[in-house]
C-alpha positions as CSV (number, residue, x, y, z in Angstrom):
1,X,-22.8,3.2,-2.2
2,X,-21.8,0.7,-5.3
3,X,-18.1,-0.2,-5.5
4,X,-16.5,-1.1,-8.6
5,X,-14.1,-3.7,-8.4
6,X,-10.9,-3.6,-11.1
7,X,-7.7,-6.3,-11.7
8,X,-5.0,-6.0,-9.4
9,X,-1.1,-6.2,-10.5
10,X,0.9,-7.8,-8.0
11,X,4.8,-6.5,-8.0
12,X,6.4,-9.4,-5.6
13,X,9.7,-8.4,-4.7
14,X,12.8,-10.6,-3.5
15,X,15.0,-7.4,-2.8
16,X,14.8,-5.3,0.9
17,X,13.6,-1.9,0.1
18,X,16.5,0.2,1.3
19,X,15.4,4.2,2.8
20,X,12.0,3.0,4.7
21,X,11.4,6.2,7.4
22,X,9.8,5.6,9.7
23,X,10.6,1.9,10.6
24,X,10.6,1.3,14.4
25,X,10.6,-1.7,16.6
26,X,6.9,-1.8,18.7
27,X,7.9,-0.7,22.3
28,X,8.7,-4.1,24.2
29,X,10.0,-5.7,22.2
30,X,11.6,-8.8,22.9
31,X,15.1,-10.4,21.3
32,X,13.7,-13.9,19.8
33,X,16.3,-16.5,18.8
34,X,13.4,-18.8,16.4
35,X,13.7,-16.2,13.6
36,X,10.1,-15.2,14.2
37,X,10.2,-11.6,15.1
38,X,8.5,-8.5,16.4
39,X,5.3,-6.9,14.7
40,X,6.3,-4.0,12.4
41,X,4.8,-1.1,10.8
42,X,6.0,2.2,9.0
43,X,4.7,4.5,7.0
44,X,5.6,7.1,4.3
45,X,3.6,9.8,3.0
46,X,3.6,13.2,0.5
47,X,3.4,15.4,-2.2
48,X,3.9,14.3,-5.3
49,X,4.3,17.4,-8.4
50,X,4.9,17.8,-11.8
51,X,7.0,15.3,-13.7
52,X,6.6,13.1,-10.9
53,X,2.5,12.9,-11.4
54,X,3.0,12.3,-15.1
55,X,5.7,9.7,-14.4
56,X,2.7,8.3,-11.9
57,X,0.7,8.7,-14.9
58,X,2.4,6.8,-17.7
59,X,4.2,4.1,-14.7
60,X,3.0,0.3,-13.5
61,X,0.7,-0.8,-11.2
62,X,-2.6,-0.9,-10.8
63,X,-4.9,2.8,-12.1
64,X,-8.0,3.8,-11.8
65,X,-8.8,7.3,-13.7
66,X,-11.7,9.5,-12.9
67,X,-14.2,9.7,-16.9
68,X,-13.5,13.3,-17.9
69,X,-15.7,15.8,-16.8
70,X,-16.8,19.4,-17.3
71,X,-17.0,22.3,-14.6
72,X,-20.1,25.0,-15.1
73,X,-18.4,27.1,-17.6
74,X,-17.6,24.4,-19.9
75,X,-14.0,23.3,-19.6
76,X,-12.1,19.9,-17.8
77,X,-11.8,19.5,-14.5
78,X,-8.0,18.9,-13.5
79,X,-6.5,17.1,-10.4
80,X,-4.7,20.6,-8.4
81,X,-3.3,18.0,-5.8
82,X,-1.3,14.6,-5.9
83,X,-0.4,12.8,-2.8
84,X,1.2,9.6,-2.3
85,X,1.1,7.1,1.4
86,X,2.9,4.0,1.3
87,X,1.9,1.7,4.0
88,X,4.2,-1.7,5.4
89,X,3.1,-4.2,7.6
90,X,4.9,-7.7,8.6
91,X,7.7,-8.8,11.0
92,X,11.3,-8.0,11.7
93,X,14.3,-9.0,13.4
94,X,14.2,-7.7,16.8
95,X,17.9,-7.4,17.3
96,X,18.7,-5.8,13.9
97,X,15.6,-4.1,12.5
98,X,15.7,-5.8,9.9
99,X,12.4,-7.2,7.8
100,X,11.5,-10.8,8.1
101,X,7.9,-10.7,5.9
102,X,6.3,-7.9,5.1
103,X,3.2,-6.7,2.8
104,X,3.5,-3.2,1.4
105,X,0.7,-0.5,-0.2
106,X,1.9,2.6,-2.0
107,X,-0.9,4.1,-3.2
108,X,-1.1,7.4,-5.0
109,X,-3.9,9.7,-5.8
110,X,-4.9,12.6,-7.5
111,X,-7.5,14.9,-6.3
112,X,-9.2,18.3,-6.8
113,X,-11.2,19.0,-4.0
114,X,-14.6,17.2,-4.5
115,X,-13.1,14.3,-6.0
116,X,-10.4,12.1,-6.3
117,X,-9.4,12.4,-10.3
118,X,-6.9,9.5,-10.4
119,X,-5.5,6.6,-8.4
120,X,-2.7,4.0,-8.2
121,X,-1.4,1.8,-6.4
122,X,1.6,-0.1,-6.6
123,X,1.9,-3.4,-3.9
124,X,4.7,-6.2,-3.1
125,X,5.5,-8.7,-0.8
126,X,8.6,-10.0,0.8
127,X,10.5,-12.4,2.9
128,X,14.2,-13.0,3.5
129,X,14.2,-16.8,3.9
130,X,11.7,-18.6,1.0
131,X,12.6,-21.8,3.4
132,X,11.4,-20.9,6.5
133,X,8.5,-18.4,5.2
134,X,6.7,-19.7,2.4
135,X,5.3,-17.0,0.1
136,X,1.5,-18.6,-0.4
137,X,0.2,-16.1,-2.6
138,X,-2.4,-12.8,-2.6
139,X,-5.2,-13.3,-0.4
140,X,-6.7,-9.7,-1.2
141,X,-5.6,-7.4,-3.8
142,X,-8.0,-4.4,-4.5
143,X,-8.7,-0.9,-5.9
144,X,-12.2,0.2,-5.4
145,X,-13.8,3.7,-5.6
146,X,-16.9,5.0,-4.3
147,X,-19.8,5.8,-6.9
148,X,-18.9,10.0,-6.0
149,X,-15.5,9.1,-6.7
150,X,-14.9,11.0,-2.9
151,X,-12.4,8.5,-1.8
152,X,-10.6,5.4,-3.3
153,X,-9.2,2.1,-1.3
154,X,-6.8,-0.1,-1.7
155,X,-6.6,-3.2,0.1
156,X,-2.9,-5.5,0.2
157,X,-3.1,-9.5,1.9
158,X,-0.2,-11.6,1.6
159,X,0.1,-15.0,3.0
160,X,3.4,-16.4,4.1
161,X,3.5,-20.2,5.9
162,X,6.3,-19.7,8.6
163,X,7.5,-23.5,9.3
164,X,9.1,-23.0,12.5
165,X,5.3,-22.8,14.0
166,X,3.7,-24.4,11.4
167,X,1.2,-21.5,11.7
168,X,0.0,-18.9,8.4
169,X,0.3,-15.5,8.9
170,X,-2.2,-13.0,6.6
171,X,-0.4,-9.3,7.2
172,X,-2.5,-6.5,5.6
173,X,-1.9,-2.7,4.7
174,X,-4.6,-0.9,3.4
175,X,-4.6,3.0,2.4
176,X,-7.8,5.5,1.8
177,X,-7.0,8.3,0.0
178,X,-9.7,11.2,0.0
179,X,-10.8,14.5,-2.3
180,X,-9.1,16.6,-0.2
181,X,-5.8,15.1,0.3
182,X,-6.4,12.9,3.6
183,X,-6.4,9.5,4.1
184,X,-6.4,7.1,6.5
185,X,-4.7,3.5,7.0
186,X,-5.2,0.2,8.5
187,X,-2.9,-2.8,9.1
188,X,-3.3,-6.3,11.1
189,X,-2.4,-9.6,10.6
């Protein structure tokens, strides 16, 4: 299956995103005093209709649009569903909850039942204390579809130097969205 690659637009944000659901402390987590945190990861997901998708339509990031086609009797094929998942990885305060780094994937996707019509995806990264965790730049930054247009991927890699360890840390979040409205996420690092 051939993959076309396309330029990524990298949103880097110096603000906390307030309203993340989700968000949850891994069970077992410790209290750390070195301001290295716990693991984290949340996720959002749904619908997105009518002036929303055309706001998605005319809005920033990163868009990948299916090349018009025709159905059997002649006329355009249209997207009937929109969906959006936005996926977070990175660390947090163990005692507050609160982030520490994080890399973050929203990506949106419009889809019709045998193939996804439109995509985009919108990424940032973050850390509360420039000092201590040095932002070091993309390491991956991607929107990809399949030649059948059946799915599209987008893959988010930040990395952050933390310089209480002197050790880099590479957290991902990437987000599949399929034809038929499902998807499917993965996160490390």
């Amino acid at each position: 299956m051939q993959m076309r690659r396309f330029a990524a637009v990298a949103i880097t944000s110096g603000a906390l995103v307030a309203g993340v659901a989700g968000t949850a402390l891994p069970a077992g987590a410790t209290t750390r005093t070195d301001g290295f945190g716990v693991e984290a990861t949340t996720v959002q997901r749904g619908s997105v209709t009518g002036a929303a998708a055309q706001k998605m339509a005319r809005g920033s990031g990163q868009q990948l649009v299916l090349p018009q086609m025709t159905n059997a009797a002649g006329g355009t094929v249209h997207a009937t569903s929109c969906r959006y998942v936005e996926r977070t990885r990175g660390r947090k305060t163990s005692r507050h909850g609160r982030w520490i780094i994080y890399v973050k994937t929203r990506l949106t996707w419009c889809y019709d039942g045998l193939h996804v019509n439109s995509a985009r995806v919108n990424r940032s990264a973050y850390t509360y204390n420039k000092r201590t965790w040095r932002m070091k730049g993309w390491r991956q930054r991607s929107l990809t579809h399949g030649s059948t247009w059946a799915s599209v991927l987008a893959k988010s890699q930040y990395t952050f130097y933390y310089t209480g360890n002197r050790h880099y840390y590479r957290p991902y979040a990437d987000v599949m969205g399929a034809f038929n409205g499902s998807y499917r996420t993965w996160v490390g690092g």
